[in-house]
FILOBA-433881 format. One line per field, with one value per atom (N, C-alpha, C): atom name; z, y, x; residue number from 0. Coordinates in steps of 0.05 Angstrom, whole numbers, plus 5000, padded with zeros to 4 digits. Atoms other than C-alpha are relative to their C-alpha. Example, Ala and Ser with C-alpha at 12.3 -4.5 7.8 and 13.67 -1.06 7.14 Angstrom:
BEGIN
site (N; CA; C; N; CA; C)
pz (5000; 5156; 5000; 4999; 5143; 5014)
py (4976; 4910; 5024; 4976; 4979; 5022)
px (5018; 5246; 5018; 4984; 5273; 4985)
pos (0; 0; 0; 1; 1; 1)
END
This chain:
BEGIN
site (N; CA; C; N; CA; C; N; CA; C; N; CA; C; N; CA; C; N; CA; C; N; CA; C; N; CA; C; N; CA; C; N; CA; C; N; CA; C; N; CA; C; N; CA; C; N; CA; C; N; CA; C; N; CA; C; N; CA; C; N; CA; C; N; CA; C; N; CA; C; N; CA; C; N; CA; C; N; CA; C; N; CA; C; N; CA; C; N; CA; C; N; CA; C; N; CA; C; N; CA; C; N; CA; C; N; CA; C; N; CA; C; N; CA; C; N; CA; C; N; CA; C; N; CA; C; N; CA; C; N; CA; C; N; CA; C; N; CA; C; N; CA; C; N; CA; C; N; CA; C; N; CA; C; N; CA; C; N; CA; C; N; CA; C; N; CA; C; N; CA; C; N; CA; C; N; CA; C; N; CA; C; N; CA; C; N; CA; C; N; CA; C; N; CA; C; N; CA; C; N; CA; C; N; CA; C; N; CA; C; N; CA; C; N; CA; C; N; CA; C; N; CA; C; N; CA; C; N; CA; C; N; CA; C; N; CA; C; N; CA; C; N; CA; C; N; CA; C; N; CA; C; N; CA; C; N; CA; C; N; CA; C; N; CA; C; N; CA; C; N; CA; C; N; CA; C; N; CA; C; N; CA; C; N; CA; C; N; CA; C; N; CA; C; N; CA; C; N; CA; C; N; CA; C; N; CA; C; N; CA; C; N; CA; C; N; CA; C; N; CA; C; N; CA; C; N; CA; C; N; CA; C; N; CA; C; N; CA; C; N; CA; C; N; CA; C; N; CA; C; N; CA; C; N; CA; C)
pz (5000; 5000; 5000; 5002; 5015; 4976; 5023; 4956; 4973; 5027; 4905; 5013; 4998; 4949; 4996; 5010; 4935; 4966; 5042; 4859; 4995; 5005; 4859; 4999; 4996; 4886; 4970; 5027; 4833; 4977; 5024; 4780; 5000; 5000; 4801; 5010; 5006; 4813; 4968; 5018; 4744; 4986; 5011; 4713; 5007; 4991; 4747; 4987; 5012; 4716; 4980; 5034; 4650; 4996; 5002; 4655; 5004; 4997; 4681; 4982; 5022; 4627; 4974; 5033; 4575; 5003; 4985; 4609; 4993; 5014; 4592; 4969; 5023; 4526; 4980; 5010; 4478; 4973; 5025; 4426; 5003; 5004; 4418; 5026; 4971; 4499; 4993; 5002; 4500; 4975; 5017; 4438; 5013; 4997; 4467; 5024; 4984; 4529; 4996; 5020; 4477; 4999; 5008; 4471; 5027; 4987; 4538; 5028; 4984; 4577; 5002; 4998; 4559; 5012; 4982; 4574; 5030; 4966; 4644; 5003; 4982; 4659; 4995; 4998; 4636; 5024; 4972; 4682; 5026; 4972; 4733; 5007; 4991; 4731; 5001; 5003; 4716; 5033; 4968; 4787; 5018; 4978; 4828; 4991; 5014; 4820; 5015; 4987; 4840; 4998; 5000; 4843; 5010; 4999; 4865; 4980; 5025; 4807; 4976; 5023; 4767; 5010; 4999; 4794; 4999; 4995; 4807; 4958; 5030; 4723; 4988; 5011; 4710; 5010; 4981; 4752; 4988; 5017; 4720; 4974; 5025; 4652; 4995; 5005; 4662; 5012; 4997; 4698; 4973; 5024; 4644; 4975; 5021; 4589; 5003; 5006; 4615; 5010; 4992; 4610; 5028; 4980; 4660; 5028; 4975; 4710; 5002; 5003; 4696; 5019; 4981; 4760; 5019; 4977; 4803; 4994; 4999; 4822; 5007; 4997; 4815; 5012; 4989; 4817; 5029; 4976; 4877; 5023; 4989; 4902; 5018; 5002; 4894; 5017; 4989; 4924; 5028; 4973; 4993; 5011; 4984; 4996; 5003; 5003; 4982; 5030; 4984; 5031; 5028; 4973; 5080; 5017; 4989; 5089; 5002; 5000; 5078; 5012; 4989; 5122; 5025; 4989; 5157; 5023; 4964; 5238; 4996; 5001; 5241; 5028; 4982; 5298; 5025; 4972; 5375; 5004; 4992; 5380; 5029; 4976; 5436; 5003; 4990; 5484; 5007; 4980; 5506; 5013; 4980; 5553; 4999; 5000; 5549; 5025; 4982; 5606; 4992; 5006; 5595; 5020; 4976; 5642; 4989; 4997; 5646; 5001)
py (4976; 5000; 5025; 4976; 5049; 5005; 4999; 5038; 5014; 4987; 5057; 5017; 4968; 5116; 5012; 4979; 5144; 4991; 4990; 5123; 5013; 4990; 5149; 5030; 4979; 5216; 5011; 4999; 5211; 5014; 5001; 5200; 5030; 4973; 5259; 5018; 4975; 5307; 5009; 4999; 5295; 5010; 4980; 5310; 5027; 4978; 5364; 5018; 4978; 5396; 4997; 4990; 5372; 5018; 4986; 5414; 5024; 4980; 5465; 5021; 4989; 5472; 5010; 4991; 5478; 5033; 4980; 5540; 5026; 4989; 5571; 4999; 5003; 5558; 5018; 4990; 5616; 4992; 5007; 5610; 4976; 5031; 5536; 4988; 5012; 5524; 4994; 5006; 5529; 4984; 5021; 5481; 4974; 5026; 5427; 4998; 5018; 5432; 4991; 5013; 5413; 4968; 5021; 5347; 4990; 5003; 5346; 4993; 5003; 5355; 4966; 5026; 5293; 4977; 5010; 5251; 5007; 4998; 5281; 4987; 5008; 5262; 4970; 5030; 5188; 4990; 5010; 5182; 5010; 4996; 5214; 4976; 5023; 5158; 4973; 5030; 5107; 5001; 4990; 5128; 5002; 5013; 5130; 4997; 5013; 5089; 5009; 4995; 5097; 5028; 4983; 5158; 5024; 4979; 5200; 5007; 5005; 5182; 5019; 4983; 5208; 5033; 4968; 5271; 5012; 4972; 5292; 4993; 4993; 5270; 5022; 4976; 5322; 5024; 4983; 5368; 5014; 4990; 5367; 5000; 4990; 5368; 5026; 4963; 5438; 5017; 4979; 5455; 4997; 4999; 5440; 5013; 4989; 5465; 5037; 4975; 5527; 5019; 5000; 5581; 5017; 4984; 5610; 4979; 5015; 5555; 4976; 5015; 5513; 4985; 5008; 5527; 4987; 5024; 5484; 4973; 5021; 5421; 4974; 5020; 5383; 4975; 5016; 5321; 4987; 5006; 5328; 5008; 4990; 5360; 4971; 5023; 5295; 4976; 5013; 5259; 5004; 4995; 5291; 4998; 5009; 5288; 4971; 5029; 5213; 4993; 5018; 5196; 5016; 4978; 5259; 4998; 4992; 5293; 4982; 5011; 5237; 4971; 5037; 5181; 5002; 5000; 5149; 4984; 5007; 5136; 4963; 5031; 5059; 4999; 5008; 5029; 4983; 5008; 5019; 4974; 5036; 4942; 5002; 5014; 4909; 4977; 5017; 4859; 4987; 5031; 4795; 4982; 5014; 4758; 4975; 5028; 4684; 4981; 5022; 4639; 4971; 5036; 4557; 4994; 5025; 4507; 4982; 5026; 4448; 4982)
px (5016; 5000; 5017; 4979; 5057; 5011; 4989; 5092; 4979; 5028; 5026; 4997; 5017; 5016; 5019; 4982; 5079; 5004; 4995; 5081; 4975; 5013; 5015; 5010; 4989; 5040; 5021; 4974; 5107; 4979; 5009; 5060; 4982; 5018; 5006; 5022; 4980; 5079; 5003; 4993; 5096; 4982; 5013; 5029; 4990; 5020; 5008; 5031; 4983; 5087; 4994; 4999; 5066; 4983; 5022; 5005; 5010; 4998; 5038; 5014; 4975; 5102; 4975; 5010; 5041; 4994; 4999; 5028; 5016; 4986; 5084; 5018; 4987; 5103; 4978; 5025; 5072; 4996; 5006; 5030; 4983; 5010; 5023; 4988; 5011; 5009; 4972; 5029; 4934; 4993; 5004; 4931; 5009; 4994; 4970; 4983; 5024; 4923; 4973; 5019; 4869; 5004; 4999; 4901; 5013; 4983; 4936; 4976; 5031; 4863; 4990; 5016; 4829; 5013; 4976; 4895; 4995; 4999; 4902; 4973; 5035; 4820; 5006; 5003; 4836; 5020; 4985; 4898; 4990; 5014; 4866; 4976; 5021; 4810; 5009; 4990; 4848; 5025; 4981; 4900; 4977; 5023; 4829; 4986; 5024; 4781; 4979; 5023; 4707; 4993; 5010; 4668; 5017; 4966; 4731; 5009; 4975; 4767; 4981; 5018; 4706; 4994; 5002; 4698; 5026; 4968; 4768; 5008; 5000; 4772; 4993; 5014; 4721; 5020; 4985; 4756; 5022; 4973; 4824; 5000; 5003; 4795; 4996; 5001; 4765; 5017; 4969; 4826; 5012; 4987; 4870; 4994; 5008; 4825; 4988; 5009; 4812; 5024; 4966; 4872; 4992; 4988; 4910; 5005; 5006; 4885; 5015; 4970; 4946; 5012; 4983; 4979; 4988; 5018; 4924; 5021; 4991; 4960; 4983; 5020; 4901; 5011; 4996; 4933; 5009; 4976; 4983; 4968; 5028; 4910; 4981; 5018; 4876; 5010; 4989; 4928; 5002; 4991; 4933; 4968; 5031; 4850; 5003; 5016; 4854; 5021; 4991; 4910; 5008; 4998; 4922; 4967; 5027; 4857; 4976; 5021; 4811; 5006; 4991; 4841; 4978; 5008; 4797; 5009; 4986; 4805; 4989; 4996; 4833; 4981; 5012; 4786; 5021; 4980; 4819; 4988; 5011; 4831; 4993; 5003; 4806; 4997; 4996; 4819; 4983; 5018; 4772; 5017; 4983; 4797; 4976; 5013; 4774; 5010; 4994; 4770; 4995; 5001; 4793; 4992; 5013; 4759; 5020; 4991; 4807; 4986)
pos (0; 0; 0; 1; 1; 1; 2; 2; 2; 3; 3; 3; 4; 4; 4; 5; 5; 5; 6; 6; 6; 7; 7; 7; 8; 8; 8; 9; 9; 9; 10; 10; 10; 11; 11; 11; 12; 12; 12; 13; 13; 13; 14; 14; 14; 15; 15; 15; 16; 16; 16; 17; 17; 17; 18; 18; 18; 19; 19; 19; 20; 20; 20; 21; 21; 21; 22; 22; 22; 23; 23; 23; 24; 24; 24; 25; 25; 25; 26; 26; 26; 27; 27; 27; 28; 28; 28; 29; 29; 29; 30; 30; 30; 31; 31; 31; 32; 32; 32; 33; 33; 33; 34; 34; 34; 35; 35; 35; 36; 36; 36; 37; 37; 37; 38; 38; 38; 39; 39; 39; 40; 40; 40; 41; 41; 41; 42; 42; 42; 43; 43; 43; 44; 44; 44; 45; 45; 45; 46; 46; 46; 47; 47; 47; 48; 48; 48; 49; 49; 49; 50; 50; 50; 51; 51; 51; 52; 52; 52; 53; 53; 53; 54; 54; 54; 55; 55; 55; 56; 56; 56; 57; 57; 57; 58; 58; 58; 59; 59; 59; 60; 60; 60; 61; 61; 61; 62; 62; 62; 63; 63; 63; 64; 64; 64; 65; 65; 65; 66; 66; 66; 67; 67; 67; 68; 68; 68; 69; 69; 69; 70; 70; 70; 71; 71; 71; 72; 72; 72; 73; 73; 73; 74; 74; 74; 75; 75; 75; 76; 76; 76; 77; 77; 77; 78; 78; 78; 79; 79; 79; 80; 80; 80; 81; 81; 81; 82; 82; 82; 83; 83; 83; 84; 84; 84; 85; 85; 85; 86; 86; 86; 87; 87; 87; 88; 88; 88; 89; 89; 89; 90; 90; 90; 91; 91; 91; 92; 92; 92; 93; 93; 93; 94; 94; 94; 95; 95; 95; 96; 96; 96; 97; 97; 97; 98; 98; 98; 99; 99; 99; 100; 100; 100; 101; 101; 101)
END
């Protein structure tokens, strides 16, 4: 589990710079996030699954496709709701104590 939450992480650092380099590049930027949009929403669904995965897709498609809004780090975003902010409280074991009859 550790290990997928930090390649998850890796993986949502890296797109959230590809998203960001389109950004600055003039001219041609806002075209390649034409083709750069729909990509990010599938890896984003395909990195969480379930009804998460589908909203935070939507999410970073209209980030990406709309300008200026670049610098959101959706992904790294998505990543600290799923495993920071949205952890849920492990349950306090407890003890029974069993008595043997010989």
């Amino acid at each position: 589990m550790t290990h997928t939450k930090y390649k998850l992480l890796g993986r949502g650092l890296l797109y959230d710079a590809i998203g960001m380099v389109t950004m600055g590049i003039p001219v041609i930027g806002p075209f390649l996030d034409l083709i750069w949009a729909p990509f990010a929403a599938r890896e984003m669904q395909k990195m969480y699954k379930g009804e998460k995965g589908k909203i935070a897709s939507i999410l970073v498609f209209i980030e990406e496709i709309l300008p200026v809004s670049d610098i959101i780090p959706t992904f790294t975003l998505m990543w600290l709701y799923t495993f920071v902010w949205n952890r849920k409280e492990q349950p306090v074991p407890q003890t029974i104590e069993v008595e043997v009859n010989d």
